[in-house]
N, C-alpha and C positions, 0 to 999 in steps of 0.2 A: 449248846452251852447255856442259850438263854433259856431255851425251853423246857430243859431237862433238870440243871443246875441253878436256876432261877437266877444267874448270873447277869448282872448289864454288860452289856456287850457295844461296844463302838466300833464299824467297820471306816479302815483307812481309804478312803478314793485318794490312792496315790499315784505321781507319775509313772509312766510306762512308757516304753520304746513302742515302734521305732520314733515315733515326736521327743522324747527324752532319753538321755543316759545314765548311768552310774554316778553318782551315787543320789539323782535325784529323789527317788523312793526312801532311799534309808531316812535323808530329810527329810521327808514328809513325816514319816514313822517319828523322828526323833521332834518334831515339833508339835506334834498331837500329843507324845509322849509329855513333853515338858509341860504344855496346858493343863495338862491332866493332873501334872503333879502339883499346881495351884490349888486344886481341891481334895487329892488325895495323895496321902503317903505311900510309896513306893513299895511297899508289904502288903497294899489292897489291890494291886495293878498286876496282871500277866497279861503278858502277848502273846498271840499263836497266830501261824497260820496253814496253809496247804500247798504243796507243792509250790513255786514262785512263790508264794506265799511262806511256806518254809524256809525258803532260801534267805530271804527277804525278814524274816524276824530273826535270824541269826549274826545274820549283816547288821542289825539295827542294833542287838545287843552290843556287837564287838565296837560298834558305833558309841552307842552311849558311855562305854567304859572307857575307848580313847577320850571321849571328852568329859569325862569325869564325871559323866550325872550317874543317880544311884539307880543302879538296876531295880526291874521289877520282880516279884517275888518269885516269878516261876515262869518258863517259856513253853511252848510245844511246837515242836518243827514235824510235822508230818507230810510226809511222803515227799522229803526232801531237808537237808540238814547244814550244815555248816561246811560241805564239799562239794565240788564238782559234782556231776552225774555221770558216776564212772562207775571202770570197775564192771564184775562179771554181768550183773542182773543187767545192765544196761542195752547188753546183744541180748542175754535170756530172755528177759521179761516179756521182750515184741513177741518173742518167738513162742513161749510159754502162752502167752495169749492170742494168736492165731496170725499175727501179723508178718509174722516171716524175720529172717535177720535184716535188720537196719543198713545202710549200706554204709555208715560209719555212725559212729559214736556222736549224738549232740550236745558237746560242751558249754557253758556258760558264754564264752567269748563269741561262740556263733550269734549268740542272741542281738538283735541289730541295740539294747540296751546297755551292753558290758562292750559296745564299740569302745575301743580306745582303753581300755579299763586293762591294766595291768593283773591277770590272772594269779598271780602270787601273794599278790594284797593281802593280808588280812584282813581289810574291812573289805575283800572280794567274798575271799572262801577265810572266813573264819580258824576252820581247822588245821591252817595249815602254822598256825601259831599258837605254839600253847602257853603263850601270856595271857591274850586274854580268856582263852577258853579256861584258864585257872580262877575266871573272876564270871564266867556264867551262873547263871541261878539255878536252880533245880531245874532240870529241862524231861520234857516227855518226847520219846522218839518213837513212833508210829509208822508203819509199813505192810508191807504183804511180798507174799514169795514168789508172785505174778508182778512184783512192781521194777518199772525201769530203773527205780532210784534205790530198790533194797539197799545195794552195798555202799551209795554214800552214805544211808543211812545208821547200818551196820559200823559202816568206820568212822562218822562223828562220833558214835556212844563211845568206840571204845576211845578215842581221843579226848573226850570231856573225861571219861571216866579216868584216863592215865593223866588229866592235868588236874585231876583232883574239885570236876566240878560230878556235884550230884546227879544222876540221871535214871529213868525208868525207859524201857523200852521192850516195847510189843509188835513180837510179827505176828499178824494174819495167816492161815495156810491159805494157798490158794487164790487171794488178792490181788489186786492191780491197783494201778495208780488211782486215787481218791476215793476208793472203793465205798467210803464213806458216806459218799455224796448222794447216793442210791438209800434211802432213811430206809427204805421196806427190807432190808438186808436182816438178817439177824446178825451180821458180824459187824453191822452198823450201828446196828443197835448197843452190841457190847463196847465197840469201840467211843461210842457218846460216853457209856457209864464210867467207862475207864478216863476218861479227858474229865469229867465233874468229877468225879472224884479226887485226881489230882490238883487240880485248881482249888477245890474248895478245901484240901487238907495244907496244901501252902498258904492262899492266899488271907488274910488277917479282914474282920467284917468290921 
């Protein structure tokens, strides 16, 4: 984003488990956020992140809207979205990529993080409220057909898209979880052009 998009980029060091729980992160996220808006207007601001990271900007939106701050102009949840990590891709994906079937399903509430944390929350899983996913920003939804997370991520879109929040969403063939992260990829490559593009046609200079 920075290098590509010539975008400034601020990375959150926010709390994580097991030393912290729920919803210590989102605060973090929402207090870097409200700093930010000291100097800049909420039309110049997107969040993203990746996997945890995905889960974790969407938490942060549903966050800022229960407390009433203005959203940022546009979000991207990649390889991981506003739900649980369920759903079919979840057995697939291991299996699809050589790891064999899982011997159950890794939910959020396993996470020694979401200890104690009531899994129906909306400021848990987002999607599972279409209040506030009616008041999301433009969102980018990113995956692959090798990924553990495809169908949360398949079924936030279509949830933003039925609560009448805007969204763009791109599957990879062949992908796995952050497939991104590997820059020498050519699917990495397009996937950068696809995220600057998005961002710099929302976000206001």
């Amino acid at each position: 984003m920075a290098g590509i998009g010539r975008i400034k980029v601020i990375t959150v060091d926010y709390r994580q488990g097991p030393e912290h729980t729920f919803p210590a992160a989102s605060e973090d996220v929402e207090a870097v956020y409200r700093a930010l808006l000291k100097q800049y207007k909420p039309r110049q601001i997107g969040i993203y992140g990746c996997s945890a990271g995905g889960v974790l900007t969407a938490e942060s939106v549903a966050r800022l809207i229960t407390d009433k701050v203005p959203v940022p102009a546009a979000i991207g949840t990649f390889c991981a979205s506003a739900l649980d990590i369920d759903g079919d891709s979840s057995l697939m994906g291991p299996l699809l990529n050589g790891q064999g079937v899982p011997a159950h399903r890794l939910m959020l509430t396993d996470l020694p993080y979401f200890r104690g944390a009531n899994p129906r929350d909306p400021l848990v899983q987002p999607g599972l409220s279409p209040v506030p996913l009616a008041r999301f920003p433009p969102t980018l939804l990113i995956t692959g057909t090798r990924e553990m997370a495809m169908s949360s991520v398949l079924a936030s879109q279509q949830l933003l898209d039925k609560a009448g929040a805007k969204t763009e969403l791109h599957v990879w063939e062949g992908m796995w979880h952050s497939f991104f992260s590997d820059p020498e990829l050519p699917e990495s490559q397009d996937a950068y052009r696809v995220m600057v593009r998005f961002f710099l046609a929302h976000l206001s200079h």
